[in-house]
Every structure is written in C-alpha cells, then in structure tokens.
PLY file of the C-alpha trace (Angstrom):
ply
format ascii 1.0
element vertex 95
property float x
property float y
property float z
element edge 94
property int vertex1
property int vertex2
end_header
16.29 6.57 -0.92
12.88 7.24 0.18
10.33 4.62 2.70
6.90 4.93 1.92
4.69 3.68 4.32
0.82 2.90 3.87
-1.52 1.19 6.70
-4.92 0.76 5.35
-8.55 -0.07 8.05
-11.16 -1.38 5.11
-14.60 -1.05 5.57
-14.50 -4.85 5.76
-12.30 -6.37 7.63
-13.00 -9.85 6.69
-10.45 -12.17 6.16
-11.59 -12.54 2.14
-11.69 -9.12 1.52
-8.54 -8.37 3.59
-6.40 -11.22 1.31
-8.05 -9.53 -1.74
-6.94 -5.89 -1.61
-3.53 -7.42 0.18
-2.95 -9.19 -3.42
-4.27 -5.86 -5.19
-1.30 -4.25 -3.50
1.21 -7.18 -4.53
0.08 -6.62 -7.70
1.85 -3.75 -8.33
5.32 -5.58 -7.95
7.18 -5.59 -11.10
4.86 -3.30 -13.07
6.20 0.08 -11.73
9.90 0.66 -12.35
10.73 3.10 -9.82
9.83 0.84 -6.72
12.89 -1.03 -5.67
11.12 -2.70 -3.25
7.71 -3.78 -1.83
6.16 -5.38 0.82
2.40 -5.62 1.70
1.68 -7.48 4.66
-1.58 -8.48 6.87
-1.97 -7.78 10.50
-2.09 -10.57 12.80
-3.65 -9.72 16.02
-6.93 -7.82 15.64
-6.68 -5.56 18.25
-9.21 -2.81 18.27
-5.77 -0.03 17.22
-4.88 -2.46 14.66
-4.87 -1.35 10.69
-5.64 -4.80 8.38
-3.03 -4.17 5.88
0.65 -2.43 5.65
2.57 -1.48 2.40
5.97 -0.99 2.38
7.78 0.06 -0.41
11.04 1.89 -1.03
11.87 4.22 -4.05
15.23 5.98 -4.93
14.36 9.62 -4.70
11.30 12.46 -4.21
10.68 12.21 -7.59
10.79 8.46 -8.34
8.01 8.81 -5.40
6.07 11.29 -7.25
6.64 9.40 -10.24
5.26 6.11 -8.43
2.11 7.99 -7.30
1.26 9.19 -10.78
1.68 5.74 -12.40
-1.18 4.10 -14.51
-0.87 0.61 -12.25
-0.74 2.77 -9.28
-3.55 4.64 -10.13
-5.88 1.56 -11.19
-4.91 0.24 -7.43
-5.90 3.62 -5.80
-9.56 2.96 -7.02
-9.88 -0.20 -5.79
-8.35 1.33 -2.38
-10.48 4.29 -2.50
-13.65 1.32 -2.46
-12.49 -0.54 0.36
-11.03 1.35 2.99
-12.16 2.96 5.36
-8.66 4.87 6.66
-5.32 5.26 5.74
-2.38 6.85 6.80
1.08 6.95 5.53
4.16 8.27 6.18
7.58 9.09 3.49
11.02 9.41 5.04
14.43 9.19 3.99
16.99 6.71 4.54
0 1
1 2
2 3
3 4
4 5
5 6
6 7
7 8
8 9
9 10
10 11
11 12
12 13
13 14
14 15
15 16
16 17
17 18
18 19
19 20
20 21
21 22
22 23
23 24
24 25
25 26
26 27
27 28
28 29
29 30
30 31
31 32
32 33
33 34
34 35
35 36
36 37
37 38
38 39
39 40
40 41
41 42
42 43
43 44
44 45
45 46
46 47
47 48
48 49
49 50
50 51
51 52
52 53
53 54
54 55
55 56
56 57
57 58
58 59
59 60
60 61
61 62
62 63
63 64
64 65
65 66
66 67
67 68
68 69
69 70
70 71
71 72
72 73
73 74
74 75
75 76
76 77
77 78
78 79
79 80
80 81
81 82
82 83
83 84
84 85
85 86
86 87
87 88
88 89
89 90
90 91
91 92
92 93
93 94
C-alpha cells in the first residue's frame, strides 16, 4: 500500500477560496477506483509555515498510484490546482 501526501499554499488564502479547492479535492472520492482512501483537510492555525490544505489518500500499489495520477477526474482537478496554488509539495511512501 502506498500514502500519498499533498499540502497545497494557494495564491489566495481566503477562507472561500480555501473551502472551494478543499471540496475540488473531495470531489474526487468515489470517482477514481484505485484510491482506497481519501482525506482532504484545512489547516487550522495560520501560522506563517502553515500550507491551507492537505490531501491524504492511500492507493494499493506503484502502479494504482501511477494509475491515479493519469486519471481523467484527476486530471480535471490538477487544472483547477495548477490555478490556485501557489506551492505544493508531496511526498509517496509505503506502508
């Protein structure tokens, strides 16, 4: 099983545009057969450090990964990302 990890700083980090792309990421849930699991959540403190928005999703193997990245609905969801923020970084490990 594989973690992949996303933390996303938009360009505007107002709460309304924060909850948007947050339900842009939930909206993959269900669509996308190889994730097993997902969570996107929104940071609570604000700190200067701080990234507004964390996904969290698990998949069963490298490929189902690849598979994941490569997906239509994933693919619609990296445009609106690609709009919006202003950094991301992620990090994949095994379980």
């Amino acid at each position: 099983m594989i973690k992949h990890i996303v933390f996303f700083k938009l360009k505007d980090r107002s709460p309304e545009q924060v909850a948007t792309t947050a339900a842009v990421l939930r909206s993959m849930e269900g669509k996308i057969p190889q994730l097993i699991s997902l969570e996107v959540g929104t940071d609570i403190l604000h700190s200067e450090r701080s990234f507004d928005i964390a996904l969290v999703s698990v998949v069963a193997s490298l490929e189902d990964l690849q598979a994941y990245q490569v997906h239509p609905v994933h693919k619609e969801i990296i445009v609106h990302i690609n709009e919006v923020k202003e950094l991301s970084v992620a990090v994949d490990y095994e379980l």
